[in-house]
C-alpha positions, 0 to 999 in steps of 0.5 A, a space after each residue: 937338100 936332102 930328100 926326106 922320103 929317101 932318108 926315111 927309106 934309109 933309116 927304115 933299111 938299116 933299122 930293119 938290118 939291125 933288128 935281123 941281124 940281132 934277131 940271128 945272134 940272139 939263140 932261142 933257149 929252152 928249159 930241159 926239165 928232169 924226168 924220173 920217170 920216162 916216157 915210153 917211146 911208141 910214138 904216143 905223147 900221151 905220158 905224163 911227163 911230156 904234159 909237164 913241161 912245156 912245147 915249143 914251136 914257131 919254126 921258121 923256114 930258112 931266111 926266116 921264112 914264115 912255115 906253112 905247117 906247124 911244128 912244136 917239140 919237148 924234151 926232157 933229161 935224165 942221167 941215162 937219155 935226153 928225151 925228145 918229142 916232135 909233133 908235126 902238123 900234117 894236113 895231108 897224111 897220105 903224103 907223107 913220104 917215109 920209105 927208108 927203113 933202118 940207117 939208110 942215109 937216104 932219109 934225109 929223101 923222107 919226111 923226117 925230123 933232125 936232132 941236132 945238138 953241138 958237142 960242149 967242148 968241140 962247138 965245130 963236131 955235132 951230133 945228128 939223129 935223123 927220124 923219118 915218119 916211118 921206121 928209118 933212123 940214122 945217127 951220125 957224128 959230123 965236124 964241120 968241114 969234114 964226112 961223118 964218121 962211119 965208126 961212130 953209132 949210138 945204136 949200140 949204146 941204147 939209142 931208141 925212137 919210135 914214129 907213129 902217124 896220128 889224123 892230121 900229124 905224125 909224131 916222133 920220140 926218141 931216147 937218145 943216150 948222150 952220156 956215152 959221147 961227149 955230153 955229161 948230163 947234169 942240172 945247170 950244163 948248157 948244150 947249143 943245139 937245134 930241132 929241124 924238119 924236112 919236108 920233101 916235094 918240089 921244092 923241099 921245104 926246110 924249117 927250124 926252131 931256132 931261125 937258120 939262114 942256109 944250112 939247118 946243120 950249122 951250129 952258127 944257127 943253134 939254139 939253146 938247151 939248158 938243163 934244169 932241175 925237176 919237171 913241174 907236176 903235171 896238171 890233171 887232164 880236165 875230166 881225167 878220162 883219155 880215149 884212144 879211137 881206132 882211127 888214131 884220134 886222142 879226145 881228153 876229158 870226162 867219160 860218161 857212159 857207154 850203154 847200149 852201142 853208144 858212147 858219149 864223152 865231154 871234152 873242154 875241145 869241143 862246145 858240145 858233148 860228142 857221142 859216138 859207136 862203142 865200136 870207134 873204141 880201142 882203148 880206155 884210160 879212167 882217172 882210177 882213184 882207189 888202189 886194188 889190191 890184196 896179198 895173194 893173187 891167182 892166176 888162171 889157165 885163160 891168162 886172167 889174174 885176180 887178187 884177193 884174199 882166200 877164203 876156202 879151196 876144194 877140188 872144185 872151186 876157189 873162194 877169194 874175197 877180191 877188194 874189188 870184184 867182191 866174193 868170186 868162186 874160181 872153178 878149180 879147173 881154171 886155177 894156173 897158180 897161186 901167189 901167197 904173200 909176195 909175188 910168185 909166178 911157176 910159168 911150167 910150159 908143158 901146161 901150153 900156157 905164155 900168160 903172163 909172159 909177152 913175146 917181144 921178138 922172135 917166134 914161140 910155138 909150144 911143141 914136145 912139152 916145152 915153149 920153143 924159141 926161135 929166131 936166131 943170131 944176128 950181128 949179135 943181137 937177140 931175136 927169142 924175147 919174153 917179157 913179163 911186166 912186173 914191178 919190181 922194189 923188192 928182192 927177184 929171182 928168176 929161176 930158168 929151166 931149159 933142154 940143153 943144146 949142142 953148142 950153149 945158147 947165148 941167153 941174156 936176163 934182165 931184172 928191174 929193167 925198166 922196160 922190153 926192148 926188141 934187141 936187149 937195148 938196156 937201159 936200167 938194170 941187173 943183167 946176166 950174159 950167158 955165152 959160149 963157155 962162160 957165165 957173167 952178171 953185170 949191172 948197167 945203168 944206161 951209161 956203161 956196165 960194170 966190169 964183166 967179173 968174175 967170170 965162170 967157164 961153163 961146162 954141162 955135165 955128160 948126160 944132163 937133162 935140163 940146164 938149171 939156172 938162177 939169177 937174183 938180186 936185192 936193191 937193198 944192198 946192190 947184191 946180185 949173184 948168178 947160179 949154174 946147175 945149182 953152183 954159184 958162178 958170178 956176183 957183183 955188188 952195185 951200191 948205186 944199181 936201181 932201186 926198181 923197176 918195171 919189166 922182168 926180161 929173158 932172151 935167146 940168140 938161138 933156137 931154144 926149148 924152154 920149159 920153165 920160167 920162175 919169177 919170186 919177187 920179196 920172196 925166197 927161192 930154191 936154191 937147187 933144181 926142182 924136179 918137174 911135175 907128175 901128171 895131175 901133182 901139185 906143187 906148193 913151195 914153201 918159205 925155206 926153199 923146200 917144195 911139197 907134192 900133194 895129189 890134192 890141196 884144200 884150204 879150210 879154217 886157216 889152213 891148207 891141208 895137203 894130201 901126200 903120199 905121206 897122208 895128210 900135211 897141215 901147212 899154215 898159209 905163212 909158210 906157203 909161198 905159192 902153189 902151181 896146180 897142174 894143167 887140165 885138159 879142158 880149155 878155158 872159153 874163148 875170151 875174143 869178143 871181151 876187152 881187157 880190164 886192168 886194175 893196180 892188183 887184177 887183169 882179166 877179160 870182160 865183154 863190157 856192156 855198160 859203163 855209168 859214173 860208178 860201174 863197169 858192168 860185164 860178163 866175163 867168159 869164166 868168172 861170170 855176171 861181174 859189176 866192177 866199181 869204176 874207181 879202181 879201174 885203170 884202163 880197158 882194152 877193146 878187142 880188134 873187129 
């Protein structure tokens, strides 16, 4: 007779082999929702796009074993990039071991996540982005049974990440451009792949999203990646309000009010309301419900700008009616330029003002009235890099003034990008090269550019003072063109090139002195060289590309009245596009102990003092006592101690 205690254990066995072995053939799906628009990749998941869809976590060990820490990922697609971020639990931060910078193999030593995704129609060859917690990343491309491909790299093609350690995790993103290999991106195409973590020690710990048995790299233990259609809406933050603190702590909810030194904030994360010092602050992001903004904006010497509407000009101050701030009377001193109508920047680096201008990369120092550049060529890449941040939907220019060198510098300009990379990784948008003897535009969409034609050689004229170039586009009709020295060298026309975009971008391989950078944004420009400025000129530019000098400018009963060696010149506003007033030898105050304030229309400095449920309240260095309602704030930057 059989035993019935023995036959129990039997059945219990081989039910349990059963349900491992279904519990390996049956992969893990997610839903990869598409994004218009895209994180930025800085290691911070606090984009909208990444509260949208959803988070999967559970990672196991191999063998299944239960993970001693908690691993969650998203992702999201779009024509150009898979997006994906991973959120690693760590109680430890201070062991977190990420020594390899670059695409050194040995990070797979580090605390490091692997992406790991099979190509559809070679499920034996797979893609692999390796991201340590530090500055490390690697991509390679494996079949299996075979060493990785020592040609193959996604560097080139705009592959980006980004790991920032936060209190009790770090966190990865990466932007990785799989049209440029084997991976078309498009609703409804399934891609077998998995997300790994390693953690190094004694012993090394393992672990993976979809359950892996020996090897995480295996596609035998791939999941699955299904692209689907739009993200769902993102669902508003209780309370609205985000709070970054200076030891990297993220609190979510409602702002209260900061007065007198203390802060005090409620968020459905904790039972009661926290208070805490003004001074744990770094940055402010309100749940801003009014737009700020107006048709002209002014931008200052002290690197402020504000909008508003003009009301009255004179020799010695600025009268605007800001929707936000009120009256204001600007003192003609500070005044850097005024932008009527669209928008219009004359960035003339003899006044030794960058703002609004951002350094990506590279060093600037002002110097023989001129912005220097320098870095220098390596492997190709571009090491002098200026931002500007501007949206952009409407037609660009951007008009460029430089020394010209002995042997041409390669210069490359981005317009509609939709963001600044440190090497001129594009993504999105309307570029123009410019290398040794020739001259070209292209479009690039984040897949492949457009063919590089027509084409130009370069040849500057013997004597020449300035090099003189321009470089427009309008998202209307896809049209861009590029001129040198006043003549037209290049145009393309891309019917299907981006229709906006965030970020106007120049840069330089080579040593450079630059001294003026225009950006005309829904306006016309010149189409020839402007000459420079005389000590204490102004300059207006006018609607027909014409520039007019006046020694002074007024504005008063609907008009500007402009003082020229000619007398007098009555102008209507609508004819004005902007106007650049000269440098002045007194500085603007020193504005270190004020925080940034940003508006949809405005950006200036304010030494905040209190915020209630309907102000922000503070002084600022040049403009005054100012009461700012809080419904058109976007965000506040406090000051480094």
């Amino acid at each position: 007779m059989s035993n019935p205690m023995r036959l129990s254990g039997i059945l219990l066995a081989a039910a349990t082999a059963l349900l491992s072995a279904a519990a390996w053939a049956a992969p893990r799906e997610y839903p990869v929702f598409h994004t218009d628009h895209p994180p930025f990749i800085d290691g911070d998941v606090r984009d909208d796009i990444w509260r949208a869809v959803p988070w999967s976590g559970d990672f196991t060990g191999l063998q299944g074993a239960k993970a001693d820490v908690d691993t969650q990922f998203a992702m999201a697609w779009d024509e150009k990039f898979l997006y994906v971020a991973v959120r690693c639990q760590e109680p430890k931060p201070e062991a977190i071991h990420a020594e390899i910078a670059g695409g050194d193999p040995r990070i797979v030593n580090d605390d490091h996540i692997e992406i790991l995704l099979a190509s559809p129609d070679k499920p034996a060859v797979s893609f692999q982005v390796f991201v340590n917690a530090g500055r490390g990343r690697l991509d390679q491309r494996v079949e299996e049974g075979k060493p990785a491909n020592p040609e193959f790299s996604l560097e080139r093609a705009g592959l980006d990440s980004a790991a920032r350690v936060h209190a009790g995790e770090w966190v990865v993103e990466a932007a990785i451009p799989l049209p440029q290999v084997e991976f078309p991106l498009k609703e409804g195409m399934t891609y077998a792949g998995n997300i790994c973590r390693v953690r190094p020690g004694a012993p090394v710990k393992e672990m993976a999203w979809n359950p892996v048995q020996r090897d995480l790299r295996r596609s035998a233990g791939f999941g699955v990646f299904k692209l689907c259609g739009p993200a769902p809406k993102a669902p508003p933050i209780q309370g609205g309000d985000s709070v970054s603190l200076r030891n990297d702590d993220l609190l979510n909810g409602a702002f209260l009010r900061l007065a007198d030194g203390k802060v005090r904030f409620s968020s459905p994360t904790f039972d009661e309301e926290v208070s805490f010092s003004s001074g744990e602050l770094r940055r402010l992001d309100l749940a801003w419900t009014e737009v700020d903004s107006a048709p002209s904006r002014f931008f200052l010497n002290n690197g402020d700008q504000v909008c508003g509407r003009i009301i009255s000009l004179s020799a010695e101050a600025l009268e605007i009616e800001s929707p936000s701030l009120g009256r204001l009377s600007i003192p003609r001193a500070l005044l850097s330029n005024v932008s009527l109508g669209g928008f219009w920047l004359d960035s003339r680096f003899e006044t030794g003002l960058l703002s609004p201008w951002k350094v990506v990369s590279g060093n600037c120092a002002f110097s023989k009235g001129a912005l220097q550049l320098s870095g220098g060529s390596a492997a190709g890449q571009y090491l002098g890099i200026l931002s500007l941040p501007l949206h952009q939907d409407k037609s660009v220019t951007l008009i460029a003034e430089y020394d010209p060198a002995p042997a041409l510098t390669p210069l490359q300009i981005q317009l509609f990008a939709d963001q600044a990379q440190p090497q001129l990784q594009i993504r999105n948008g309307i570029v123009l090269h410019i290398v040794p003897a020739a001259m070209f535009v292209v479009y690039n969409d984040g897949q492949a550019s457009s063919p590089v034609r027509p084409r130009q050689r370069l040849a500057p004229a013997p004597g020449t003072e300035r090099v003189w170039i321009k470089v427009t586009y309008d998202p209307a009709d896809g049209n861009a063109k590029a001129w040198y020295n006043g003549n037209q060298v290049a145009e393309i026309t891309a019917p299907t090139g981006p229709k906006e975009g965030d970020c106007v971008v120049f840069g330089a391989a080579r040593p450079l002195a630059l001294r003026r950078l225009a950006v005309y944004c829904g306006l016309p420009a010149p189409d020839r060289p402007i000459p420079a400025a005389k000590p204490g000129e102004i300059i207006s530019y006018l609607s027909n590309g014409d520039a007019l000098r006046a020694s002074q400018v007024e504005f008063a009963d609907g008009n500007f009245v402009f003082t020229t060696e000619f007398g007098p010149m009555k102008v209507s506003p609508e004819r004005v596009v902007g106007i650049a007033f000269p440098p002045k030898a007194e500085k603007p105050s020193a504005a270190g102990s004020a925080a940034l304030i940003e508006t949809s229309g405005s950006r200036f400095a304010l030494e905040v003092e209190a915020i209630t449920d309907e102000f922000v309240i503070g002084k600022s260095p040049d403009l005054g006592e100012l009461k700012l309602p809080r419904r058109v704030v976007k965000s506040i930057s406090f000051p480094a101690l």
